[in-house]
OpenMM code with the backbone's topology and positions (N, CA, C; nanometers):
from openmm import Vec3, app, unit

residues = "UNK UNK UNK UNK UNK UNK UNK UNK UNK UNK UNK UNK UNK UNK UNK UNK UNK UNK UNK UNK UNK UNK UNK UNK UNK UNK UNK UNK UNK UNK UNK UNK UNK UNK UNK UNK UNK UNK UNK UNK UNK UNK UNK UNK UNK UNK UNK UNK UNK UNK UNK UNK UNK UNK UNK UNK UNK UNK UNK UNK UNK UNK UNK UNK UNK UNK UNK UNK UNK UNK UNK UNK UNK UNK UNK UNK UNK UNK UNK UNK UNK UNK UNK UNK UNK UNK UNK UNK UNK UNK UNK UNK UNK UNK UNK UNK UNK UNK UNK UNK UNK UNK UNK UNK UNK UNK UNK UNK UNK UNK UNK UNK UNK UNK UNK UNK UNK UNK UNK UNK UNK UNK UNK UNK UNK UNK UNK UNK UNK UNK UNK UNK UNK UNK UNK UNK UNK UNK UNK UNK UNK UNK UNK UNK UNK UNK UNK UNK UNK UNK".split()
positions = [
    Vec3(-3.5859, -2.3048, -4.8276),
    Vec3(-3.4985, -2.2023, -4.8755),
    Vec3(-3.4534, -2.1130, -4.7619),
    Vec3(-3.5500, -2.0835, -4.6430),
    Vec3(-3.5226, -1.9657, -4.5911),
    Vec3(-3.4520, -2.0556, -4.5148),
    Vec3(-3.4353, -2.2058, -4.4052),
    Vec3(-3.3444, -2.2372, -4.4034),
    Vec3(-3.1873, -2.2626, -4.4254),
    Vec3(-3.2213, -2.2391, -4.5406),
    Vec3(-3.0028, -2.2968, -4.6154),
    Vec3(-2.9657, -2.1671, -4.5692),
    Vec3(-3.0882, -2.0430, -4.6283),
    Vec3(-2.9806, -1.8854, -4.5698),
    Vec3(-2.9649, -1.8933, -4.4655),
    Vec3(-3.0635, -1.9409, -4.3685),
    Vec3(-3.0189, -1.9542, -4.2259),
    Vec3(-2.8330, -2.0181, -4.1962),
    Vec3(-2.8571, -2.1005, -4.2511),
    Vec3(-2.7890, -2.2375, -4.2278),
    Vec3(-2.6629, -2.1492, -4.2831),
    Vec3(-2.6656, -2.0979, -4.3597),
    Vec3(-2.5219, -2.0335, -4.4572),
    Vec3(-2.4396, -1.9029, -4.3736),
    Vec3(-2.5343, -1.8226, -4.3373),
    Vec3(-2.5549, -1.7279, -4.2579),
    Vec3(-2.4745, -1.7694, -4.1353),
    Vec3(-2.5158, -1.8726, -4.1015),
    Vec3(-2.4753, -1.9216, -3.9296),
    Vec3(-2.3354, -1.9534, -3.9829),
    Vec3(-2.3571, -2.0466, -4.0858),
    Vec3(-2.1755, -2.1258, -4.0879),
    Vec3(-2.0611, -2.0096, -4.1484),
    Vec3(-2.1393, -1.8857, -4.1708),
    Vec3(-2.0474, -1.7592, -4.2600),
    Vec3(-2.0083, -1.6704, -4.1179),
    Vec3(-2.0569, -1.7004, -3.9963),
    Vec3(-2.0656, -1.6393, -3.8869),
    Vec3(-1.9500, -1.6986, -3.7951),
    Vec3(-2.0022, -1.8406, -3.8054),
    Vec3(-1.8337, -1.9164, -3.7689),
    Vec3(-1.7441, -1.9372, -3.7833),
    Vec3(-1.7480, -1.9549, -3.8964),
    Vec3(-1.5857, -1.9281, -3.9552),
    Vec3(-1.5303, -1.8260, -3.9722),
    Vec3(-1.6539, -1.6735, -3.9963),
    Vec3(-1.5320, -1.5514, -3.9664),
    Vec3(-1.5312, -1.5442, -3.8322),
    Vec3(-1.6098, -1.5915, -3.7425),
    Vec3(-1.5299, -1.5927, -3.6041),
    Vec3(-1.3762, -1.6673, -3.5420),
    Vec3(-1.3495, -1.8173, -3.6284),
    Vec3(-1.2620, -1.8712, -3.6351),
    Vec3(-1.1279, -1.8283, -3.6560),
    Vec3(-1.1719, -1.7404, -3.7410),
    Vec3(-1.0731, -1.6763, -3.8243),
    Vec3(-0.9913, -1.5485, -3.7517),
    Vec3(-1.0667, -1.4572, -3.6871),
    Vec3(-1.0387, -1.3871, -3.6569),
    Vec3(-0.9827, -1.3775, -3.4918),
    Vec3(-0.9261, -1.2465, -3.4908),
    Vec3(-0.7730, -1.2596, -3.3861),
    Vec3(-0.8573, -1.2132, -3.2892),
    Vec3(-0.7975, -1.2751, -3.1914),
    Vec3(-0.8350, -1.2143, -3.0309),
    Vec3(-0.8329, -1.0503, -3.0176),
    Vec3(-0.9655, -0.9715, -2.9595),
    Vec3(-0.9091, -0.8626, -2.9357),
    Vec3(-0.8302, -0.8462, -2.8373),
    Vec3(-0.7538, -0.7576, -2.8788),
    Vec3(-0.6209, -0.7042, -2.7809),
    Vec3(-0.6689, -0.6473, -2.6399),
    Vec3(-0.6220, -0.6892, -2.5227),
    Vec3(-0.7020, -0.6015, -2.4601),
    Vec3(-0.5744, -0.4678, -2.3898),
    Vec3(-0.6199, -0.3556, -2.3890),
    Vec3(-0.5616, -0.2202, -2.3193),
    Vec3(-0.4645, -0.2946, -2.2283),
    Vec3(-0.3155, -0.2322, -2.2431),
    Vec3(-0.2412, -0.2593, -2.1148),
    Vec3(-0.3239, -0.1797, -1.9991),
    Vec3(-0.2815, -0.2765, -1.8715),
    Vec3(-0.3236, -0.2183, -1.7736),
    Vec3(-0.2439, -0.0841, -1.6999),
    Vec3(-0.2993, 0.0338, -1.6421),
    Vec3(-0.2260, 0.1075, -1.6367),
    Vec3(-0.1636, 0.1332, -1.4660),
    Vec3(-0.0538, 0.1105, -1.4492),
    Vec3(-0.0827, 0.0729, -1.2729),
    Vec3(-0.1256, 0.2192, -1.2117),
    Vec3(-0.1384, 0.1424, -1.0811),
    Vec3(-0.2024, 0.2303, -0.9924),
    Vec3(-0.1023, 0.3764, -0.9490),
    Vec3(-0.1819, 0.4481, -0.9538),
    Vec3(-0.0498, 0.5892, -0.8778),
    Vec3(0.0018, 0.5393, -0.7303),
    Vec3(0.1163, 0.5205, -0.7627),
    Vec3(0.1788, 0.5355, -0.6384),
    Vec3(0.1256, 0.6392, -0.4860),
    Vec3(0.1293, 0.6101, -0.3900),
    Vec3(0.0728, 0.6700, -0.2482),
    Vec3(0.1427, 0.7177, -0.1846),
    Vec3(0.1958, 0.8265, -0.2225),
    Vec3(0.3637, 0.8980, -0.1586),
    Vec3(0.3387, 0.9655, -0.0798),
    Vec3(0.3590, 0.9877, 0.0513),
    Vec3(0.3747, 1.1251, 0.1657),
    Vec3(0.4708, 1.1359, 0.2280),
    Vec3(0.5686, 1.2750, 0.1451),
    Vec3(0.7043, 1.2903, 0.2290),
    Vec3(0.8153, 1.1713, 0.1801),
    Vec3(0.7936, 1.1021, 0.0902),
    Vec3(0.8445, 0.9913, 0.0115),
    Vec3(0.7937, 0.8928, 0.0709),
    Vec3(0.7473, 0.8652, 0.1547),
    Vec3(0.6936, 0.7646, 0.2031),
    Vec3(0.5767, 0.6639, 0.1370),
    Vec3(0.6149, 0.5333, 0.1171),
    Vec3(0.5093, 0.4983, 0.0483),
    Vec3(0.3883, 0.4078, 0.1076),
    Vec3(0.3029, 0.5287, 0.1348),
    Vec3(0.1718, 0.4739, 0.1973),
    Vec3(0.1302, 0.3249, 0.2196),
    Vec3(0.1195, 0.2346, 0.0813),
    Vec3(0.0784, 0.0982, 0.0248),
    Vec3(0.2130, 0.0262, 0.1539),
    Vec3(0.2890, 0.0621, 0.1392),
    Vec3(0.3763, -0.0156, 0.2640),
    Vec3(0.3447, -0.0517, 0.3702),
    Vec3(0.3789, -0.1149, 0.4787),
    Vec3(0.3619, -0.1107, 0.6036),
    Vec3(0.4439, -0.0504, 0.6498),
    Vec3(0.3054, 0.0301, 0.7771),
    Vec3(0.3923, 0.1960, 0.8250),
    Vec3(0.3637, 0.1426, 1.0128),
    Vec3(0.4260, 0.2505, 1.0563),
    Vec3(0.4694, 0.2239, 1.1809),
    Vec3(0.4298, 0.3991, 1.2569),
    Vec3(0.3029, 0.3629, 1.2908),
    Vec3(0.2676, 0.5611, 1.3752),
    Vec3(0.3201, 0.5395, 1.5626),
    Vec3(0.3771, 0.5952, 1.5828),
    Vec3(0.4155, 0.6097, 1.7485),
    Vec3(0.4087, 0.7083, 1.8343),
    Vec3(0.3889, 0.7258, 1.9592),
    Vec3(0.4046, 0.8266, 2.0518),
    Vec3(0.4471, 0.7842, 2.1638),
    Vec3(0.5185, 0.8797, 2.2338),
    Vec3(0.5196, 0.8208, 2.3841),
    Vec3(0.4109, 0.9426, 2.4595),
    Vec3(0.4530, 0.8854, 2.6129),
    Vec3(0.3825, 0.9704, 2.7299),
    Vec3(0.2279, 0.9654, 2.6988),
    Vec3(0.1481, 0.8570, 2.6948),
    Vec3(0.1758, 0.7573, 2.6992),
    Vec3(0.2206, 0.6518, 2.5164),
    Vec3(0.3216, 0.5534, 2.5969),
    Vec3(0.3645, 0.4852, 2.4624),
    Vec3(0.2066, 0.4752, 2.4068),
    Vec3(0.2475, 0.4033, 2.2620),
    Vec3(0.1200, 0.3949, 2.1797),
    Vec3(0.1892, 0.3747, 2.0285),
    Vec3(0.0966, 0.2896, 1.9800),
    Vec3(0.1656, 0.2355, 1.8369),
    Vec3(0.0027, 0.2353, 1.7357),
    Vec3(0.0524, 0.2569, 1.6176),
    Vec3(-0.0498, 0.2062, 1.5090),
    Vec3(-0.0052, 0.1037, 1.4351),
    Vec3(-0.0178, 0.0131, 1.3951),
    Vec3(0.0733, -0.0539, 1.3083),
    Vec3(-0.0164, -0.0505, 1.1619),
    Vec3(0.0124, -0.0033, 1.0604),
    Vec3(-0.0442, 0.0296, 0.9051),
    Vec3(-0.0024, -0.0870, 0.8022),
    Vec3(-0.0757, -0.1723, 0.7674),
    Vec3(-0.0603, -0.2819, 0.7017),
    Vec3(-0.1332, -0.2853, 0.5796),
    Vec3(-0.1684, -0.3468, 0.4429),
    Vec3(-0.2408, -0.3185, 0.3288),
    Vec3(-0.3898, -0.4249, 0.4223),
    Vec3(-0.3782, -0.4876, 0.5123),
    Vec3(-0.4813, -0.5259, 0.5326),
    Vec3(-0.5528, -0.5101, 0.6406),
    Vec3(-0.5023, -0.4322, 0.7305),
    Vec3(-0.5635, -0.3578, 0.8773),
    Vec3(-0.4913, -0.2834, 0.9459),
    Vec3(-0.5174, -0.1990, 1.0439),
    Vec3(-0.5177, -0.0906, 1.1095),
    Vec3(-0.4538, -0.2072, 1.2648),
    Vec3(-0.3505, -0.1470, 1.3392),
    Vec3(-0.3696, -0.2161, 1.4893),
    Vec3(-0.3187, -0.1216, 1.5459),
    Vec3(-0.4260, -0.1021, 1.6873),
    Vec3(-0.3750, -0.0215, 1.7816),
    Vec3(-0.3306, -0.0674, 1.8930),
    Vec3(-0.2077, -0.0185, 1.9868),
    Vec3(-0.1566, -0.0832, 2.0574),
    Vec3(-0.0973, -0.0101, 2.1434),
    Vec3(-0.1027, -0.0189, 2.3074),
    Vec3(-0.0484, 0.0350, 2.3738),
    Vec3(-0.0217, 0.0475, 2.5403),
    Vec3(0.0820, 0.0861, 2.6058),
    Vec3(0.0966, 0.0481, 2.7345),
    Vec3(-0.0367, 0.0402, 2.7944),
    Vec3(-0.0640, -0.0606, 2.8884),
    Vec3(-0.1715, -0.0744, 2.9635),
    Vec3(-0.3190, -0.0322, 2.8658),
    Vec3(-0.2712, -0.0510, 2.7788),
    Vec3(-0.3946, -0.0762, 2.6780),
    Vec3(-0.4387, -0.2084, 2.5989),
    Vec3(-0.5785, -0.2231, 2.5692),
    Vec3(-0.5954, -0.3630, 2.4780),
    Vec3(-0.5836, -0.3124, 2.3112),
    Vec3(-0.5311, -0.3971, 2.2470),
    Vec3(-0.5104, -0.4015, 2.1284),
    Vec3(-0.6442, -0.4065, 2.0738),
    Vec3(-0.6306, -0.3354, 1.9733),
    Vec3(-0.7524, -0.2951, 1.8891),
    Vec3(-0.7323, -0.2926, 1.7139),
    Vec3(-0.7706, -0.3760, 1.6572),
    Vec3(-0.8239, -0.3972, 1.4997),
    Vec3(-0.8937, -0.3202, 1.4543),
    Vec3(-0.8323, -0.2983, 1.3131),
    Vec3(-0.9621, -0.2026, 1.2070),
    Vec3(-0.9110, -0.2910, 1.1174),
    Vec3(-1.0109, -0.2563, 0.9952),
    Vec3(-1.0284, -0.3063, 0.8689),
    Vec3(-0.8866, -0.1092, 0.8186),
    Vec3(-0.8062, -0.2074, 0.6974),
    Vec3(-0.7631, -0.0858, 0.6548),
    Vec3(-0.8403, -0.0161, 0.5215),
    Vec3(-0.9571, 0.1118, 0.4981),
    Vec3(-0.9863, 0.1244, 0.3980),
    Vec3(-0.9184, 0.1954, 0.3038),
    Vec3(-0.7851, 0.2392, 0.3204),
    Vec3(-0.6750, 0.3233, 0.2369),
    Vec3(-0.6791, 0.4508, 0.2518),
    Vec3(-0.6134, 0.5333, 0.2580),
    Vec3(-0.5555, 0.6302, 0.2899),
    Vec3(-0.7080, 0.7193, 0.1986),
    Vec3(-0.6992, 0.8249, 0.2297),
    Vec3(-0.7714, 0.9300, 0.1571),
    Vec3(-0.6756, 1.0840, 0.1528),
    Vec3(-0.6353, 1.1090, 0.0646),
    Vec3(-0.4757, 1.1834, -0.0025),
    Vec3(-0.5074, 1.3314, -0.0368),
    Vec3(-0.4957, 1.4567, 0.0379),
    Vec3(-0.5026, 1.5584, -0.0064),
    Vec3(-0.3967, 1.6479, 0.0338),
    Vec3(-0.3264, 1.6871, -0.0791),
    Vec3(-0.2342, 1.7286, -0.0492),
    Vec3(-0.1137, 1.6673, 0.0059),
    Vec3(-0.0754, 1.8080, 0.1530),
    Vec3(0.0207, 1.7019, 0.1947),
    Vec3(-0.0315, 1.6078, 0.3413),
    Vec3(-0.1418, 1.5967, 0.3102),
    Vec3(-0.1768, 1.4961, 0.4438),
    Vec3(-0.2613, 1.3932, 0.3919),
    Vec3(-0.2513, 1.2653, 0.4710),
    Vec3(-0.3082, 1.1448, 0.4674),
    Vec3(-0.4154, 1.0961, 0.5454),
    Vec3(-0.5382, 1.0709, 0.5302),
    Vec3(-0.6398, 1.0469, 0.6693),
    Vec3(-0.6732, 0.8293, 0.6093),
    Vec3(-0.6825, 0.7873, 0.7259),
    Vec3(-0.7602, 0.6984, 0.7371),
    Vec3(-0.8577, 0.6991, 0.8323),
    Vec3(-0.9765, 0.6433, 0.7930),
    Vec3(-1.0983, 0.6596, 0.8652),
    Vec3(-1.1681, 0.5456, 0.8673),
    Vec3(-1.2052, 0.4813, 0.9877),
    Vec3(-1.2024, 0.3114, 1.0071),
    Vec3(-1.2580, 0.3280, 1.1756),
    Vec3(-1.3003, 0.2358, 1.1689),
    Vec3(-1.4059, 0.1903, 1.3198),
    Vec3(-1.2976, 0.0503, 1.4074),
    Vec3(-1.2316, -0.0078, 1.5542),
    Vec3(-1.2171, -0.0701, 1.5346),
    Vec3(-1.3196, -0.2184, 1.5610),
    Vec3(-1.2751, -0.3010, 1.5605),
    Vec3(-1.3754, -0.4876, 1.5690),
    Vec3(-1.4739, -0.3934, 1.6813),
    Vec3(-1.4430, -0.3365, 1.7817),
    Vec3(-1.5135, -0.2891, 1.8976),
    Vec3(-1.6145, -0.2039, 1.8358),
    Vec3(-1.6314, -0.1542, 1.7160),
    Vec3(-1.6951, -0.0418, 1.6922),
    Vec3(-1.6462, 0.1177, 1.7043),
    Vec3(-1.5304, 0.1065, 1.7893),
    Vec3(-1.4316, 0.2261, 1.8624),
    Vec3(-1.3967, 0.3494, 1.7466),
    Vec3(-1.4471, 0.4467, 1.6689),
    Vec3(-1.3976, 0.4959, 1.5960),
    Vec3(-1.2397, 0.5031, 1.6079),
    Vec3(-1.1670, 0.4807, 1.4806),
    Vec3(-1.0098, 0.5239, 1.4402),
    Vec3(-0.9811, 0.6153, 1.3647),
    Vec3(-0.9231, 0.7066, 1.3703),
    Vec3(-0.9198, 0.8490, 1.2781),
    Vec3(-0.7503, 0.8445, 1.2688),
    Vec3(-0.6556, 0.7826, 1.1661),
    Vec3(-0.5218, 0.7927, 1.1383),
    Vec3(-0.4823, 0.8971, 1.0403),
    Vec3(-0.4356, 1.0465, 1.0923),
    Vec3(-0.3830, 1.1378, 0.9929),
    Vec3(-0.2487, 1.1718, 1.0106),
    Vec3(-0.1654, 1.1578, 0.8796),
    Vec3(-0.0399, 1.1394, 0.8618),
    Vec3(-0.0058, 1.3212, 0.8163),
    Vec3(0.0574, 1.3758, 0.7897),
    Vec3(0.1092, 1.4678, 0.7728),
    Vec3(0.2424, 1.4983, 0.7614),
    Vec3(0.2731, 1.5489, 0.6094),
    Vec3(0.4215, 1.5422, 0.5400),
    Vec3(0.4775, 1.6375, 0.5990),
    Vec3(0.5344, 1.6539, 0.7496),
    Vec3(0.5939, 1.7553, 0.8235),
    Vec3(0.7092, 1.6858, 0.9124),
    Vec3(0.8185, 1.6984, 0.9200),
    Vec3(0.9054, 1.6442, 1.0231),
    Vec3(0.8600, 1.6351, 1.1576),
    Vec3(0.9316, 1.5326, 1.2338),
    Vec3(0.8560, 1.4964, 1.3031),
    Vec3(1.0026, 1.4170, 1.4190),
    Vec3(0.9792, 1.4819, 1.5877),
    Vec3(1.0274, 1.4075, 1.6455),
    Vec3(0.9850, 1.3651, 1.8004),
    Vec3(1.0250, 1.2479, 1.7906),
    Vec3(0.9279, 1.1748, 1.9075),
    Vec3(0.9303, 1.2173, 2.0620),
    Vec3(1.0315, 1.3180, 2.0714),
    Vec3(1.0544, 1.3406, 2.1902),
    Vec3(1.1658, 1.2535, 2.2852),
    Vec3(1.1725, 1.1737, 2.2651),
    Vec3(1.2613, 1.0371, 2.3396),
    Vec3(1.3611, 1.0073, 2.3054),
    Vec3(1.3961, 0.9933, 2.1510),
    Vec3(1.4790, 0.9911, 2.0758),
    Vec3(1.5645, 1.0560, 2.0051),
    Vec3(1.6611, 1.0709, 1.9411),
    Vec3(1.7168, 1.1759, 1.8703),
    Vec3(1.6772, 1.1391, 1.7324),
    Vec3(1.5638, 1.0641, 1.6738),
    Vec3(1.5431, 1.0002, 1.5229),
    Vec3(1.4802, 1.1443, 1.4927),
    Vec3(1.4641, 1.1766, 1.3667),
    Vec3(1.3868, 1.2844, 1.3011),
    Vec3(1.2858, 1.1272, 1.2217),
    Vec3(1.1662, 1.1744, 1.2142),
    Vec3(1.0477, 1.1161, 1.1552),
    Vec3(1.0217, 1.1963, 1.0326),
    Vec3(1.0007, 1.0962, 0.8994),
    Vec3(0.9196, 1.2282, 0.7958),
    Vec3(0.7885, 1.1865, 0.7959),
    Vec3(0.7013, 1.2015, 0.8690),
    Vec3(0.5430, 1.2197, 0.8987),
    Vec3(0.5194, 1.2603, 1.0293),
    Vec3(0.4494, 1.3826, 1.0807),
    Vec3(0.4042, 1.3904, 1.2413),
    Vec3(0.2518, 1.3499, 1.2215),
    Vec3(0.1642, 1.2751, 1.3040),
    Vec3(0.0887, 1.1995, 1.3145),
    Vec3(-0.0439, 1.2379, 1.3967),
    Vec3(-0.1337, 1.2328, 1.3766),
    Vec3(-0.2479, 1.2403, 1.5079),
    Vec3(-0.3225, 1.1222, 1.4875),
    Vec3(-0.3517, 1.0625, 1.6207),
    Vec3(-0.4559, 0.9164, 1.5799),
    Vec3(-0.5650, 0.9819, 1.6712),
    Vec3(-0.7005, 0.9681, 1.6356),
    Vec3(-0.7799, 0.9689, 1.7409),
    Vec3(-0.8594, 0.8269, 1.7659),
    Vec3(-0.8839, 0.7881, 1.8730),
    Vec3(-0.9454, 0.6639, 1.8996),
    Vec3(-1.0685, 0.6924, 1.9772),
    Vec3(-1.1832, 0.6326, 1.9504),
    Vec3(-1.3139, 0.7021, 2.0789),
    Vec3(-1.2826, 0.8624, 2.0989),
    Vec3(-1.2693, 0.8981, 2.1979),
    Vec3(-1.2968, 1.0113, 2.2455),
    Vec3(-1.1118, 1.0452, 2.2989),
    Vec3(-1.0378, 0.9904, 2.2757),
    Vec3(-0.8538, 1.0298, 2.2800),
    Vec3(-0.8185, 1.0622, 2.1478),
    Vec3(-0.7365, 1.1969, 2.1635),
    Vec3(-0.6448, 1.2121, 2.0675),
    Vec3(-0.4961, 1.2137, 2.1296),
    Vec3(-0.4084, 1.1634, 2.0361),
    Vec3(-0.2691, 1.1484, 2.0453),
    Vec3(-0.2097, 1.1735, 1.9105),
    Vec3(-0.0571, 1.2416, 1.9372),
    Vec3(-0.0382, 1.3219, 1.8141),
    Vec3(0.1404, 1.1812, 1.8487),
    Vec3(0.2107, 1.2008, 1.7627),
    Vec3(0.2933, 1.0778, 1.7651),
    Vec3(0.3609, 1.1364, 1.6066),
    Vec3(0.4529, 1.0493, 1.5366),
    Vec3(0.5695, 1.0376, 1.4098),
    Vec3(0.4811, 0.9171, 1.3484),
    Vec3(0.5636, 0.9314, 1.2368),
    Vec3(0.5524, 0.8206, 1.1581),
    Vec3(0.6534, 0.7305, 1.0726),
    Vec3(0.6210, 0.6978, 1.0187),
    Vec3(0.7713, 0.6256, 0.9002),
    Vec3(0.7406, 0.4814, 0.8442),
    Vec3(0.8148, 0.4304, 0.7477),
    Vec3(0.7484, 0.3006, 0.6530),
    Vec3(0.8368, 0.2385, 0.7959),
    Vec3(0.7923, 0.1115, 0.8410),
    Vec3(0.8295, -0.0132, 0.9612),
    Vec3(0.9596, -0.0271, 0.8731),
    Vec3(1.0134, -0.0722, 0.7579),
    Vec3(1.1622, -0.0472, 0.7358),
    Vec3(1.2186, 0.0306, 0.7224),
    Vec3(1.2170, 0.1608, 0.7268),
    Vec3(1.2445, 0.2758, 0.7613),
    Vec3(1.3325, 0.2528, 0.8974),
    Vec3(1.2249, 0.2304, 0.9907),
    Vec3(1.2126, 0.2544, 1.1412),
    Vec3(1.3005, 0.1457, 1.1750),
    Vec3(1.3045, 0.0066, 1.1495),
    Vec3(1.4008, -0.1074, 1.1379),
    Vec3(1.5256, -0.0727, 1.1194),
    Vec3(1.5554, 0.0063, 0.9940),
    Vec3(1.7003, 0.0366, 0.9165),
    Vec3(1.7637, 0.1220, 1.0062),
    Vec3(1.7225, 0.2459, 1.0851),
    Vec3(1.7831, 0.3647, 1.1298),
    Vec3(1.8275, 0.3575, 1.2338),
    Vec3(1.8926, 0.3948, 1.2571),
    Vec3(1.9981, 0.3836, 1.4100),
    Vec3(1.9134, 0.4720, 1.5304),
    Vec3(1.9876, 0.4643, 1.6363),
    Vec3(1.8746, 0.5353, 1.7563),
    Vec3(1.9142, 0.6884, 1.7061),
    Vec3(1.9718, 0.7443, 1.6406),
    Vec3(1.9526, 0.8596, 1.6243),
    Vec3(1.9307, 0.9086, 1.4712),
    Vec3(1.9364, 1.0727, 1.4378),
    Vec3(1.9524, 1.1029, 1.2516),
    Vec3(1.8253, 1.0698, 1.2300),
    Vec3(1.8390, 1.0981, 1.1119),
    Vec3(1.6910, 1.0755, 1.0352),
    Vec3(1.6311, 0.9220, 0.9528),
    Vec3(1.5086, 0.8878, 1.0071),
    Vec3(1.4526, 0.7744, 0.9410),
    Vec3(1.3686, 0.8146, 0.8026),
    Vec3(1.4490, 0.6901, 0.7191),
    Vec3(1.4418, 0.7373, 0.5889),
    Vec3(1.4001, 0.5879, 0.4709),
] * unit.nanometer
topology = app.Topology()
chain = topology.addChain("A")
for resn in residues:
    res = topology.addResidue(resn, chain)
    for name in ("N", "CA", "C"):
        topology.addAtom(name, app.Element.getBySymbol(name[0]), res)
């Protein structure tokens, strides 16, 4: 006897499982956008200075530093950390070399050029700081040698 209830029980279990609809699951809600100065962070960005030249290149998947009579240097990118109107990344590079990338929603010009930048920049690497512009790499692509990169 205590079998069949078993047995009834189980097959009353399957078939309202059969029966019944998939739960729905929650749309997903996307991510907030990463804006500084309109700029959209998640992009690939382009940090520069001269005297001496010097580049960051900002990618969703690493950090590269680069520069006259310098060796190129890798980080892992761990994403921006967002307060306000400034942006920090904070990352070691392959060398171990601390990288400190802070963006800042302030105009910005390189000195060399007549471009206006909307980010002025400080990178520190090891024991150098250098202050430099910024802008999304199509930004910097699109704009003519002078006016504002946008």
């Amino acid at each position: 006897m205590r079998f069949a209830l078993l047995l009834s029980a189980a097959s009353a279990a399957v078939a309202l499982a059969a029966c019944s609809q998939p739960a729905e699951k929650a749309p997903a809600t996307p991510a907030e956008a990463r804006v500084l100065a309109g700029v959209d962070l998640d992009q690939p960005l382009r940090v520069l200075g001269t005297e001496p030249f010097w580049a960051v290149e900002i990618s969703p998947t690493g950090l590269t530093y680069s520069g006259v009579d310098r060796p190129e240097q890798k980080a892992a990118n761990p994403g921006p950390a967002l307060q306000g109107t400034v942006a920090v990344w904070t990352t070691a590079t392959e060398a171990k070399t601390p990288l400190v990338v802070t963006l800042m929603a302030t105009d910005c010009s390189d000195g060399m050029s007549d471009r206006t930048y909307p980010l002025t920049a400080r990178v520190e690497i090891g024991t150098e700081s250098l202050t430099g512009c910024a802008a999304s790499i199509a930004a910097i692509e699109k704009a003519g040698e002078s006016g504002r990169v946008e």
